[in-house]
PDB file of N, CA, C and O in Angstrom:
ATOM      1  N   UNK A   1      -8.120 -85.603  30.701  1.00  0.00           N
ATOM      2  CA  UNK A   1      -7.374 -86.490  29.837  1.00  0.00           C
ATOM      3  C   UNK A   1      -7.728 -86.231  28.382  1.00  0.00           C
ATOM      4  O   UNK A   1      -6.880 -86.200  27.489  1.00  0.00           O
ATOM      5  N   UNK A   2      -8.968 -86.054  28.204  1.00  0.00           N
ATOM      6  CA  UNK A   2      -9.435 -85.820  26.841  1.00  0.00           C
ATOM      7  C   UNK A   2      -9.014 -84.477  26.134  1.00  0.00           C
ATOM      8  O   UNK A   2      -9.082 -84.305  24.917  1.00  0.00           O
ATOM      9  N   UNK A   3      -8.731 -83.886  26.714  1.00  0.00           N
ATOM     10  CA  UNK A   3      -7.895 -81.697  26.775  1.00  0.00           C
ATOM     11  C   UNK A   3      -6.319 -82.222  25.927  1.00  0.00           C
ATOM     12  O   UNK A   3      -5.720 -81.922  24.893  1.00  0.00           O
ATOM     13  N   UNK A   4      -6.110 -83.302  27.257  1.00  0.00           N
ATOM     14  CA  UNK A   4      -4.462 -83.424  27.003  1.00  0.00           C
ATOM     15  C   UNK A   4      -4.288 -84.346  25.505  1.00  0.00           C
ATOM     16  O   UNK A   4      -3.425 -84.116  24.657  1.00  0.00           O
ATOM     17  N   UNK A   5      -5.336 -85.430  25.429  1.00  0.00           N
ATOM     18  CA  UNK A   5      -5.041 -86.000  24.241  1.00  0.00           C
ATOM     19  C   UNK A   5      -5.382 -85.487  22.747  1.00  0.00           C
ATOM     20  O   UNK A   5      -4.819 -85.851  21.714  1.00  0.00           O
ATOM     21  N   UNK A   6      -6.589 -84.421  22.894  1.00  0.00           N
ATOM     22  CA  UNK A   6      -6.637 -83.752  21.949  1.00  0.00           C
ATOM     23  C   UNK A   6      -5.602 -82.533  21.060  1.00  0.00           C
ATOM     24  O   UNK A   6      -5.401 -81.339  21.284  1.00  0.00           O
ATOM     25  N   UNK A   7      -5.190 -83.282  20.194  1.00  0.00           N
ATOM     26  CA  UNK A   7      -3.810 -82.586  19.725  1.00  0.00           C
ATOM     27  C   UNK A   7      -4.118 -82.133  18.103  1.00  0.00           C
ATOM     28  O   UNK A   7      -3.179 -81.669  17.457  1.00  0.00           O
ATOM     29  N   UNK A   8      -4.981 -82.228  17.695  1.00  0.00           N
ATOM     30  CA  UNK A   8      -5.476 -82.305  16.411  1.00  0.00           C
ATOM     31  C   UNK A   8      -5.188 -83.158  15.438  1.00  0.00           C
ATOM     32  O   UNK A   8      -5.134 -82.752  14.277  1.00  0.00           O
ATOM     33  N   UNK A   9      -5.016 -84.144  15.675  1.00  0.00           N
ATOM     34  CA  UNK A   9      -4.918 -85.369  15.249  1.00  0.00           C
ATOM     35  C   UNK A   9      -5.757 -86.353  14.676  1.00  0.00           C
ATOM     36  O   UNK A   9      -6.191 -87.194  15.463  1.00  0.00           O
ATOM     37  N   UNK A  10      -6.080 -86.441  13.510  1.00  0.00           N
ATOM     38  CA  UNK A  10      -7.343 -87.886  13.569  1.00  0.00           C
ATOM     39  C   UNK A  10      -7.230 -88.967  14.280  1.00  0.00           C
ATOM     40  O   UNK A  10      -6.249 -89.622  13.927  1.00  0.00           O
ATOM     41  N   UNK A  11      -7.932 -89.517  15.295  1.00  0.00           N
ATOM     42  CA  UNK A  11      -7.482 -90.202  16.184  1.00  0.00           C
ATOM     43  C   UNK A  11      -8.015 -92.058  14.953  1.00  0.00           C
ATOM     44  O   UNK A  11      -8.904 -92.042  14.102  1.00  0.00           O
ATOM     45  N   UNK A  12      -7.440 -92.898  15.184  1.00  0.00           N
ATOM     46  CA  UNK A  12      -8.162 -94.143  14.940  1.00  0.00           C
ATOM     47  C   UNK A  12      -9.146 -94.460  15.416  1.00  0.00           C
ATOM     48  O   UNK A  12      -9.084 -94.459  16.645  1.00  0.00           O
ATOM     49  N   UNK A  13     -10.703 -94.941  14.742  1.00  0.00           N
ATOM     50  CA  UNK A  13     -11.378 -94.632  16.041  1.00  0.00           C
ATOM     51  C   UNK A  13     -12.308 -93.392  16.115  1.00  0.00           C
ATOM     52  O   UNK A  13     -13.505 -93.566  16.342  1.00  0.00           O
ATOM     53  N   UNK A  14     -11.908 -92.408  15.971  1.00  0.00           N
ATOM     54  CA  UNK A  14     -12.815 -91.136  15.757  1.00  0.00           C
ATOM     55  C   UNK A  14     -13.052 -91.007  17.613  1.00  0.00           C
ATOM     56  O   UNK A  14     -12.665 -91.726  18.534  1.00  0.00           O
ATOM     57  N   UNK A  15     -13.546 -90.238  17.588  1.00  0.00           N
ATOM     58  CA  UNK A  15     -14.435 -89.841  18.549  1.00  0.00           C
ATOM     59  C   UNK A  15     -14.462 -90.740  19.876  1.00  0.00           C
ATOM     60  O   UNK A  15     -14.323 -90.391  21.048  1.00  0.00           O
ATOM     61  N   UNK A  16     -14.672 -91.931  19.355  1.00  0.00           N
ATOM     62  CA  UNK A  16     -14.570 -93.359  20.073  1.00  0.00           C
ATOM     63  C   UNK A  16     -14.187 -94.182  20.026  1.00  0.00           C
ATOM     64  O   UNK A  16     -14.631 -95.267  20.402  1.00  0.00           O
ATOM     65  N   UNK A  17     -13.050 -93.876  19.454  1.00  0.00           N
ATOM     66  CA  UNK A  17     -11.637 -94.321  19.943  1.00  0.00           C
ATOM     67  C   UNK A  17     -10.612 -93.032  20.921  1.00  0.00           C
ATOM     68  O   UNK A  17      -9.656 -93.480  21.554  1.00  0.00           O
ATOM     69  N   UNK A  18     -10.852 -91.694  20.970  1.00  0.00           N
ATOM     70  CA  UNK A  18     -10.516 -91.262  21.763  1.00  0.00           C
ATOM     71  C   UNK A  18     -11.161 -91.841  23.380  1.00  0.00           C
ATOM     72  O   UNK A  18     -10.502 -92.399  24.257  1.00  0.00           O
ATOM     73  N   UNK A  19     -12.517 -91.527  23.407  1.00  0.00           N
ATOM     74  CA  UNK A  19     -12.993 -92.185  24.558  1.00  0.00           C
ATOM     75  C   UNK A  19     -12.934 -93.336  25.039  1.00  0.00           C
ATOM     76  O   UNK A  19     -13.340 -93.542  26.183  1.00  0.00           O
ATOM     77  N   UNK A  20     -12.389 -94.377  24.228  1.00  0.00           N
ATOM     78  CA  UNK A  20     -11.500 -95.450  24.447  1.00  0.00           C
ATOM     79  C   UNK A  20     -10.570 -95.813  24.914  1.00  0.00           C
ATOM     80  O   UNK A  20     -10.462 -96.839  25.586  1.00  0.00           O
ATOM     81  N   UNK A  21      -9.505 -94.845  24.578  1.00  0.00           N
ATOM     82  CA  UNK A  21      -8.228 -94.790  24.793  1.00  0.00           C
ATOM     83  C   UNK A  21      -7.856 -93.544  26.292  1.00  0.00           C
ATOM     84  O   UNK A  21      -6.826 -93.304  26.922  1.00  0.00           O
ATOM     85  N   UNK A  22      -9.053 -93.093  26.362  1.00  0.00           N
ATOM     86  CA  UNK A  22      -8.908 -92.340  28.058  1.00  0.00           C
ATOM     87  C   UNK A  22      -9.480 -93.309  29.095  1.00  0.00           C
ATOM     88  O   UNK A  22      -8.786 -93.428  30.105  1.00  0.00           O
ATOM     89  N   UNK A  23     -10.887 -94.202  29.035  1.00  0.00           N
ATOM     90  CA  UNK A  23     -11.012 -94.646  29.452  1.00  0.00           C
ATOM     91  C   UNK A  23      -9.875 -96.101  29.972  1.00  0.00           C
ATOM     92  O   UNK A  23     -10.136 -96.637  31.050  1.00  0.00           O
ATOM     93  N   UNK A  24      -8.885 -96.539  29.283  1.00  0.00           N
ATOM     94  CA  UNK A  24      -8.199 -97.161  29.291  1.00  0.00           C
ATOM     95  C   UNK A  24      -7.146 -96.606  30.206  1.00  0.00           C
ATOM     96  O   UNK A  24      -6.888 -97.048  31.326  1.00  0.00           O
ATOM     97  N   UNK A  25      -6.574 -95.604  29.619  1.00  0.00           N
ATOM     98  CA  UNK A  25      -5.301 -94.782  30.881  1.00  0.00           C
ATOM     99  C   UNK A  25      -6.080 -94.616  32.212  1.00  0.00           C
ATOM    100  O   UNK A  25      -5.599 -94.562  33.343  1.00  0.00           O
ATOM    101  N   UNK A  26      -7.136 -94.560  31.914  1.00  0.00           N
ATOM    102  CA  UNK A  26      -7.797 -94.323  33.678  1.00  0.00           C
ATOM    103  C   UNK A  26      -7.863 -95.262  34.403  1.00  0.00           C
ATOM    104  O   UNK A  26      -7.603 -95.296  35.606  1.00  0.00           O
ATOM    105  N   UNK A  27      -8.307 -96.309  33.554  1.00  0.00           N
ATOM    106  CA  UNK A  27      -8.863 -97.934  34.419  1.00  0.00           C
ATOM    107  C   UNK A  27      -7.471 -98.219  34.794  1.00  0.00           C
ATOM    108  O   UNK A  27      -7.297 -98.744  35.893  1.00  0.00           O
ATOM    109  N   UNK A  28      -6.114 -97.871  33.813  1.00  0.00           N
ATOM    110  CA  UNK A  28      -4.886 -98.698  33.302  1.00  0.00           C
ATOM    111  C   UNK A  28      -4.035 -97.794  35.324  1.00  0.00           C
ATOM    112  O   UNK A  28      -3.340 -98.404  36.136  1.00  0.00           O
ATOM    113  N   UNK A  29      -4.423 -96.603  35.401  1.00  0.00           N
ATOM    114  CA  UNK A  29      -3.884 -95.545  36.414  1.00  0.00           C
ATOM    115  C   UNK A  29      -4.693 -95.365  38.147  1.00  0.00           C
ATOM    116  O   UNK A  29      -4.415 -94.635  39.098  1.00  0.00           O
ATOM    117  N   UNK A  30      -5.782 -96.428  37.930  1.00  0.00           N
ATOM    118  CA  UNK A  30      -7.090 -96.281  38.885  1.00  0.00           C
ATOM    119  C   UNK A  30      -7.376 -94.631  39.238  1.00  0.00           C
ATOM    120  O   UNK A  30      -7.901 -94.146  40.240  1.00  0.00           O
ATOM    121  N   UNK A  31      -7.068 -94.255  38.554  1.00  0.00           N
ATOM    122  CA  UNK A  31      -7.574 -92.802  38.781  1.00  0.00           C
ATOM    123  C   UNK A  31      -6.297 -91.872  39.422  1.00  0.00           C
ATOM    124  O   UNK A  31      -6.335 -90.664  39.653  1.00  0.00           O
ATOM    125  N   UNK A  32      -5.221 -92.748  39.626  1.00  0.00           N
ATOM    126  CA  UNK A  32      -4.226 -91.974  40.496  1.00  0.00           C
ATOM    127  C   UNK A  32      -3.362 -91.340  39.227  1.00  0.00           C
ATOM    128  O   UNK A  32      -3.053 -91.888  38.169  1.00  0.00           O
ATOM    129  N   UNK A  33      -3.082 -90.012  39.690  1.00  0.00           N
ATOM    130  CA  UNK A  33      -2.289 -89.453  38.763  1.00  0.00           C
ATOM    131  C   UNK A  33      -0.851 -89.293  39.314  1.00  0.00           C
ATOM    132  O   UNK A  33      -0.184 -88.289  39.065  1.00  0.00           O
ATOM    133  N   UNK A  34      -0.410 -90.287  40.047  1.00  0.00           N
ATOM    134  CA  UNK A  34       1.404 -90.680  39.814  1.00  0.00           C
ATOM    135  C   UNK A  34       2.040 -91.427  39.431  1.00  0.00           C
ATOM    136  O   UNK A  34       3.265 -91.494  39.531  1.00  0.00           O
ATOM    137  N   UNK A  35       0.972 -92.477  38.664  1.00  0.00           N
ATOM    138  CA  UNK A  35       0.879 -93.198  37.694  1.00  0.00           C
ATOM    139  C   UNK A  35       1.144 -92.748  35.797  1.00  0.00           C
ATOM    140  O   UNK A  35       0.598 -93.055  34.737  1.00  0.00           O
ATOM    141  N   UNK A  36       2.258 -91.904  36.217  1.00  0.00           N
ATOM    142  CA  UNK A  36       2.022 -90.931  35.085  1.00  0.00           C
ATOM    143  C   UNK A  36       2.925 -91.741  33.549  1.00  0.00           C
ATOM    144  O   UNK A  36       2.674 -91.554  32.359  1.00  0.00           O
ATOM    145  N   UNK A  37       3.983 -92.636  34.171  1.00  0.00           N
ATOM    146  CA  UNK A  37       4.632 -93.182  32.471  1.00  0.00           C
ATOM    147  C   UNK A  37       3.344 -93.463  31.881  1.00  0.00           C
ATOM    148  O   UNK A  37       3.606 -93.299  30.689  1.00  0.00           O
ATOM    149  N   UNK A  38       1.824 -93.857  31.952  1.00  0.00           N
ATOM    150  CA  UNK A  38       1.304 -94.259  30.836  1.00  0.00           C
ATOM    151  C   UNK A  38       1.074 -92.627  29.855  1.00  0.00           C
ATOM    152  O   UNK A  38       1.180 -92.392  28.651  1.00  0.00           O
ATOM    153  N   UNK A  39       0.805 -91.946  30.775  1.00  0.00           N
ATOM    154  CA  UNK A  39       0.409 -90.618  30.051  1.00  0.00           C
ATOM    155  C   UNK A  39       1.666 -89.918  29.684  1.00  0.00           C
ATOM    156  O   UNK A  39       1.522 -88.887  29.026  1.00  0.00           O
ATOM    157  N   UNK A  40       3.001 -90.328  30.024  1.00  0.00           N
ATOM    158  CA  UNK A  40       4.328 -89.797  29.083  1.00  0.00           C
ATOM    159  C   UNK A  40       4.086 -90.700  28.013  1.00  0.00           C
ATOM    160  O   UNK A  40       3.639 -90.267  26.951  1.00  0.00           O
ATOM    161  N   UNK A  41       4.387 -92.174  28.210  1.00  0.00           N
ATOM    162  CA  UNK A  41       3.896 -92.873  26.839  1.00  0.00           C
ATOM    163  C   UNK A  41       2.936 -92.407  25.952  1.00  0.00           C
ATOM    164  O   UNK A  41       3.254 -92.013  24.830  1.00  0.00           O
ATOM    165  N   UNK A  42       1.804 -92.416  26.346  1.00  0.00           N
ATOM    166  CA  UNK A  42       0.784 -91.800  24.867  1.00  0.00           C
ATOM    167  C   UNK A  42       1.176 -90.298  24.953  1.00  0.00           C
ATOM    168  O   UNK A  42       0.792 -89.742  23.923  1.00  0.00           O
ATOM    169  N   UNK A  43       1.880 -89.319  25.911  1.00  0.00           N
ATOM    170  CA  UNK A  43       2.224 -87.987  24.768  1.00  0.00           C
ATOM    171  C   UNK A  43       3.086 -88.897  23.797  1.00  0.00           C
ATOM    172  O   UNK A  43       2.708 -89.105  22.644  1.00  0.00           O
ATOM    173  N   UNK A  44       4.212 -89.409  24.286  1.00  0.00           N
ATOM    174  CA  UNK A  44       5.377 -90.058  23.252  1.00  0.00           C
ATOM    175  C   UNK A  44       4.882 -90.156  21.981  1.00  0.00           C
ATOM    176  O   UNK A  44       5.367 -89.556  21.022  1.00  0.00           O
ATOM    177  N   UNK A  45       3.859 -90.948  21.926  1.00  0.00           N
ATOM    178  CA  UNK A  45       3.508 -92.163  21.009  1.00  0.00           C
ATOM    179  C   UNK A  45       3.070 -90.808  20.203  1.00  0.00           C
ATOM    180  O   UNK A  45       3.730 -90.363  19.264  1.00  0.00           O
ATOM    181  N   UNK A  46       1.902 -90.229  20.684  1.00  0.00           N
ATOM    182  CA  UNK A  46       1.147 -89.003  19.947  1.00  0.00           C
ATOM    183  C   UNK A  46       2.342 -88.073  18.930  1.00  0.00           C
ATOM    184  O   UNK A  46       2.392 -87.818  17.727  1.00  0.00           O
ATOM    185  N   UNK A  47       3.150 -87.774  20.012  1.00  0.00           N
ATOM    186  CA  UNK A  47       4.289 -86.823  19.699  1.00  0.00           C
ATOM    187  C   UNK A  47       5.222 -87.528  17.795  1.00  0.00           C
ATOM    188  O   UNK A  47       5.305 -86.983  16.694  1.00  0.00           O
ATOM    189  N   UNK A  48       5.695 -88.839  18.293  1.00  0.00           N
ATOM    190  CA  UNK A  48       5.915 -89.539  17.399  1.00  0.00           C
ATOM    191  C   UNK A  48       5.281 -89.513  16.410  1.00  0.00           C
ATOM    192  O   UNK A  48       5.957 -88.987  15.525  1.00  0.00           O
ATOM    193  N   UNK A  49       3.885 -89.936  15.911  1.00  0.00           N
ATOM    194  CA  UNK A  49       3.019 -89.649  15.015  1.00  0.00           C
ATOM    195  C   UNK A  49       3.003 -88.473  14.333  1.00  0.00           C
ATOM    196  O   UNK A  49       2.761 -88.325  13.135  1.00  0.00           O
ATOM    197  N   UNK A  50       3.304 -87.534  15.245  1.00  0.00           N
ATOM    198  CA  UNK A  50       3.061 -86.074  14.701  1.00  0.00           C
ATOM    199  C   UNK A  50       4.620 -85.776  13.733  1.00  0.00           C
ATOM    200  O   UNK A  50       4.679 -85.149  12.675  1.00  0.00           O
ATOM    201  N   UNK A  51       5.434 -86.235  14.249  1.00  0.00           N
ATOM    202  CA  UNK A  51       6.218 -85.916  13.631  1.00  0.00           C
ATOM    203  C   UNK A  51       7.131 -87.087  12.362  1.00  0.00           C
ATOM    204  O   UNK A  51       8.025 -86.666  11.628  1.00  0.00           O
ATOM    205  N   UNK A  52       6.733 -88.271  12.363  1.00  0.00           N
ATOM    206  CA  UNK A  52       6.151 -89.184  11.084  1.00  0.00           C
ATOM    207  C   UNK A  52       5.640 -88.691  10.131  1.00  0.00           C
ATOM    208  O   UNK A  52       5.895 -89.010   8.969  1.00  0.00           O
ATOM    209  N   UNK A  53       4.801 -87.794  10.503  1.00  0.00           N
ATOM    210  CA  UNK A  53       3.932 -87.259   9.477  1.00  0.00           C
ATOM    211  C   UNK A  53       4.146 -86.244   8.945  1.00  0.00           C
ATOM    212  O   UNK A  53       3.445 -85.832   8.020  1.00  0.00           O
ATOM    213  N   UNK A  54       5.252 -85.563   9.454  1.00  0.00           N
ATOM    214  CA  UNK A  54       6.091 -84.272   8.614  1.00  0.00           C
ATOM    215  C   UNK A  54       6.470 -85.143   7.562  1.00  0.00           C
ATOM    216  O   UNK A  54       6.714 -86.347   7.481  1.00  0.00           O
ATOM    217  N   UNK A  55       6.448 -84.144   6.747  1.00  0.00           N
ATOM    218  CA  UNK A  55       7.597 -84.343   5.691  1.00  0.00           C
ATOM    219  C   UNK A  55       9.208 -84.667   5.864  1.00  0.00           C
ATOM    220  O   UNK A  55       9.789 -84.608   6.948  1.00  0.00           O
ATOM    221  N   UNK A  56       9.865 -85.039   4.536  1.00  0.00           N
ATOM    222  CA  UNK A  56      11.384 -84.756   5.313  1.00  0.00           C
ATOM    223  C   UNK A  56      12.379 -83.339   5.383  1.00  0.00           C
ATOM    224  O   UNK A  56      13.441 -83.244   5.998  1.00  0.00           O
ATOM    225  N   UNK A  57      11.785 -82.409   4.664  1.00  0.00           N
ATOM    226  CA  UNK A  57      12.256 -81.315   4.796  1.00  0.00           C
ATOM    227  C   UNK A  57      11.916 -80.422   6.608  1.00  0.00           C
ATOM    228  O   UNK A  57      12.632 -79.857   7.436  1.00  0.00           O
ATOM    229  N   UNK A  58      10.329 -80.774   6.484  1.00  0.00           N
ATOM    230  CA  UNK A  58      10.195 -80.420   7.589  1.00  0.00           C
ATOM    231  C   UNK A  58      10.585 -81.063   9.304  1.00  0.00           C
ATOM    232  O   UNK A  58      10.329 -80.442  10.336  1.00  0.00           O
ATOM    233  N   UNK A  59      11.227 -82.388   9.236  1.00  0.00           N
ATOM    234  CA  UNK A  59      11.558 -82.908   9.774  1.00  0.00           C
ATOM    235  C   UNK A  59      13.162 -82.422  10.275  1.00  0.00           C
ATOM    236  O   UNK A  59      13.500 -82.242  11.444  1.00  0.00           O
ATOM    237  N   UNK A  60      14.349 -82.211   8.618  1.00  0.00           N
ATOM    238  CA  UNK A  60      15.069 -81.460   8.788  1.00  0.00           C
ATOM    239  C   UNK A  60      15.048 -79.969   9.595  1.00  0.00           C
ATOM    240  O   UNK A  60      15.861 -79.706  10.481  1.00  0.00           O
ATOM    241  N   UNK A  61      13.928 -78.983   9.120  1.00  0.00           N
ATOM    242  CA  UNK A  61      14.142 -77.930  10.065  1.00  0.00           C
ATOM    243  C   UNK A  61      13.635 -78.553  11.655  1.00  0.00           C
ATOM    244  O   UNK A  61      14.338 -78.159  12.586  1.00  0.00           O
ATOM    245  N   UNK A  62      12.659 -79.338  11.959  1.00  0.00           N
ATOM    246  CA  UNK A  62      12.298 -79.475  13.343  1.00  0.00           C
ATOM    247  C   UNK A  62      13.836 -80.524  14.218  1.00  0.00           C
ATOM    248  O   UNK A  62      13.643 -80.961  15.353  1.00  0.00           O
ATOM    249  N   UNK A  63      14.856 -80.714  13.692  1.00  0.00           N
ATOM    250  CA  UNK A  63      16.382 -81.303  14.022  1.00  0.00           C
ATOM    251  C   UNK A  63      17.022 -80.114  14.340  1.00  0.00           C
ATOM    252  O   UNK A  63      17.424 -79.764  15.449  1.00  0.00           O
ATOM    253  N   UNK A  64      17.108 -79.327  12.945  1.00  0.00           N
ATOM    254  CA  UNK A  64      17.903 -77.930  13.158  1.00  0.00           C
ATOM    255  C   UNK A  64      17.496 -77.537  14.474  1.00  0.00           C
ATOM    256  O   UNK A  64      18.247 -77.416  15.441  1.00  0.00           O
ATOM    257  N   UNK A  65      15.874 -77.286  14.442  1.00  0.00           N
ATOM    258  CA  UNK A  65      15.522 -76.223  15.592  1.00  0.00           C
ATOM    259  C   UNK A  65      16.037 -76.718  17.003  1.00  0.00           C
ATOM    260  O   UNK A  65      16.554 -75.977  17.838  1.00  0.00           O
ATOM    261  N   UNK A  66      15.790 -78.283  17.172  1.00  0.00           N
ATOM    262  CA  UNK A  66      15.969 -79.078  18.459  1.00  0.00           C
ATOM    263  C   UNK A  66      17.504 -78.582  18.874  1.00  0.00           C
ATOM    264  O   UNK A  66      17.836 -78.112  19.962  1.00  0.00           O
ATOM    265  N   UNK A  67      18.363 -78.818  17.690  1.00  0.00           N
ATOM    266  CA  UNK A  67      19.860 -78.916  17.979  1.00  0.00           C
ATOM    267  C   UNK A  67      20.044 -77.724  18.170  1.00  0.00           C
ATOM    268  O   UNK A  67      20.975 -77.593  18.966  1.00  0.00           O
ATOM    269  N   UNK A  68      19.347 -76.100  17.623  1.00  0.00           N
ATOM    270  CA  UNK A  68      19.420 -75.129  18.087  1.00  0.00           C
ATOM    271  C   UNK A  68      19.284 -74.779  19.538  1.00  0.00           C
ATOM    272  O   UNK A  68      20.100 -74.117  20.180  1.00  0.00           O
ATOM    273  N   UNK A  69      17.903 -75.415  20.089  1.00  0.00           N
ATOM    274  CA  UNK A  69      17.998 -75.002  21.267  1.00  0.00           C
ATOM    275  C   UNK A  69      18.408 -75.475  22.042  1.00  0.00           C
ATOM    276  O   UNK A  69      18.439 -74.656  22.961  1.00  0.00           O
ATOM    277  N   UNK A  70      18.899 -76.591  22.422  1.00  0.00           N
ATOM    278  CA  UNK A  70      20.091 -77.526  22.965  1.00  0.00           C
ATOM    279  C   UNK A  70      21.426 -76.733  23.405  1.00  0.00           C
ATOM    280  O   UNK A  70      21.880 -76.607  24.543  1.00  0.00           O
ATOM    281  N   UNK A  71      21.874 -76.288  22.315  1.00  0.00           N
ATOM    282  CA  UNK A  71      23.545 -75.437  21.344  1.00  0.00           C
ATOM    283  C   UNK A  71      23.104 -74.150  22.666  1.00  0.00           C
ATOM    284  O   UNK A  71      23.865 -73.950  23.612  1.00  0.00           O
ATOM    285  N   UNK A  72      21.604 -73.288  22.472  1.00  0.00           N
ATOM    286  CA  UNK A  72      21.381 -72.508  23.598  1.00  0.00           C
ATOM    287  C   UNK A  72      21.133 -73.007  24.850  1.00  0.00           C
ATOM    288  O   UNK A  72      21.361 -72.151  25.705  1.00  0.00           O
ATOM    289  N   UNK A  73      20.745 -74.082  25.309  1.00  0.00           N
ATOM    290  CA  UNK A  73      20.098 -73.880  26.615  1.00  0.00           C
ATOM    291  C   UNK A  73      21.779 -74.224  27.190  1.00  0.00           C
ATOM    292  O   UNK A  73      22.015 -73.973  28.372  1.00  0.00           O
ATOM    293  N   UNK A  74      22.681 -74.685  26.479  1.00  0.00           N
ATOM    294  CA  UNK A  74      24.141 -75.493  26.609  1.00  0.00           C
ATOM    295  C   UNK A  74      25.104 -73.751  27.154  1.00  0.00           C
ATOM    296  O   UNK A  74      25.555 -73.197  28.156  1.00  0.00           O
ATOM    297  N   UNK A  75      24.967 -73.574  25.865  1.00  0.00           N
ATOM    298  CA  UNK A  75      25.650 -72.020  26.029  1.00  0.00           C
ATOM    299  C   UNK A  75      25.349 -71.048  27.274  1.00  0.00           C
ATOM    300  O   UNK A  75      26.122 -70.499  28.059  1.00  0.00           O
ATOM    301  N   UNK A  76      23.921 -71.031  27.169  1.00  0.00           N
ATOM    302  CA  UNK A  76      23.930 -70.374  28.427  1.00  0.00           C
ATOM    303  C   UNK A  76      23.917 -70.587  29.914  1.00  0.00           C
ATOM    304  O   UNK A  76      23.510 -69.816  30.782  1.00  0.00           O
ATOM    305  N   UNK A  77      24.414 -71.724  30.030  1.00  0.00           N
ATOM    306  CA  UNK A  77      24.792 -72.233  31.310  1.00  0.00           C
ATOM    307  C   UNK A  77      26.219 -71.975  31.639  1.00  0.00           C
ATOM    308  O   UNK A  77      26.661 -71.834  32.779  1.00  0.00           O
ATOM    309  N   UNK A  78      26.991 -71.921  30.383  1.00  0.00           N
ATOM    310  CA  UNK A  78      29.117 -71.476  30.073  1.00  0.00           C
ATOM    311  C   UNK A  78      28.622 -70.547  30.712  1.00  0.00           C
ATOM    312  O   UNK A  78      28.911 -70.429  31.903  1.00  0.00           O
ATOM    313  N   UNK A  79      27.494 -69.386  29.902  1.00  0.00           N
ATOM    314  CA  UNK A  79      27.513 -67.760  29.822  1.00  0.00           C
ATOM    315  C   UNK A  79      27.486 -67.611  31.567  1.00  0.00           C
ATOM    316  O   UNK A  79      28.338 -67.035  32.244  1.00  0.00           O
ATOM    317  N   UNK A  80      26.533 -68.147  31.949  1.00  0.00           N
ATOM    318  CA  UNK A  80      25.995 -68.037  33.404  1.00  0.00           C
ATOM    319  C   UNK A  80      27.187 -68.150  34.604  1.00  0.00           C
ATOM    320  O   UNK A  80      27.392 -67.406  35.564  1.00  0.00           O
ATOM    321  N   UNK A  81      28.054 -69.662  34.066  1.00  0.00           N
ATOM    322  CA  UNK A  81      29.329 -69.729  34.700  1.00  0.00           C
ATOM    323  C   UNK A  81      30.239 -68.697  35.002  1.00  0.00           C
ATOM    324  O   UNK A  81      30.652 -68.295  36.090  1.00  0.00           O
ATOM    325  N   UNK A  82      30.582 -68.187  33.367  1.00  0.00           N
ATOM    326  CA  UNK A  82      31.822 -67.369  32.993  1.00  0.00           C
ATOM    327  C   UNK A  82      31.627 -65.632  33.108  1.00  0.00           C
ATOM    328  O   UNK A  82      32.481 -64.763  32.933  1.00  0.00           O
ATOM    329  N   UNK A  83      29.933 -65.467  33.529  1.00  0.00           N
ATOM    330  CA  UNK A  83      30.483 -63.761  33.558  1.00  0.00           C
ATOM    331  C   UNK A  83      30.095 -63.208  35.230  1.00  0.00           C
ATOM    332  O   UNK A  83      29.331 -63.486  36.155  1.00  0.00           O
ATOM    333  N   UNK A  84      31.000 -62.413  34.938  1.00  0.00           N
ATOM    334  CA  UNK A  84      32.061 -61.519  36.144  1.00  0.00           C
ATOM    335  C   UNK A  84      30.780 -61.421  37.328  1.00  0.00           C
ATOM    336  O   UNK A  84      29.571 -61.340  37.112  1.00  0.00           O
ATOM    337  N   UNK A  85      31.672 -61.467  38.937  1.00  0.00           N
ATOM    338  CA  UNK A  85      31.068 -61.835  39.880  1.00  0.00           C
ATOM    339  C   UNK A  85      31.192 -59.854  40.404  1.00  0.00           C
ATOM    340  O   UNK A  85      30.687 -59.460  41.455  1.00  0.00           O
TER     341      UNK A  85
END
């Protein structure tokens, strides 16, 4: 858990508030890992933060890029359809 939450991030907390916040998803999961929305939630939350904290230019290219690969993963499913059997 501590691998996955380490993202390079200053965490609130430092150090211990990371070990805080694993110990919590664990107690929160009893140890079972199919208990997994809490650990989509804190990527979310993490993910969110990270990108708050862009700038707005850089926010603009990380839209472009999203809508880029979307526009591809879209296209090449037509492509996949439409060429010759």
């Amino acid at each position: 858990m501590q691998s996955f939450l380490r993202v390079g991030i200053p965490m609130l907390g430092g150090e211990k508030g990371l070990v805080k916040l694993c110990r919590h998803i664990y107690l929160r999961t009893a140890g079972n890992p199919r208990a997994t929305w809490i650990v989509v939630l804190t990527a979310a939350l993490v993910l969110a933060v990270c990108y708050l904290a862009l700038s707005f230019h850089e926010r603009t290219l990380y839209l472009l890029a999203g809508f880029t690969y979307a526009l591809g993963f879209l296209l090449r499913e037509f492509f996949h359809r439409w060429r010759r059997k």
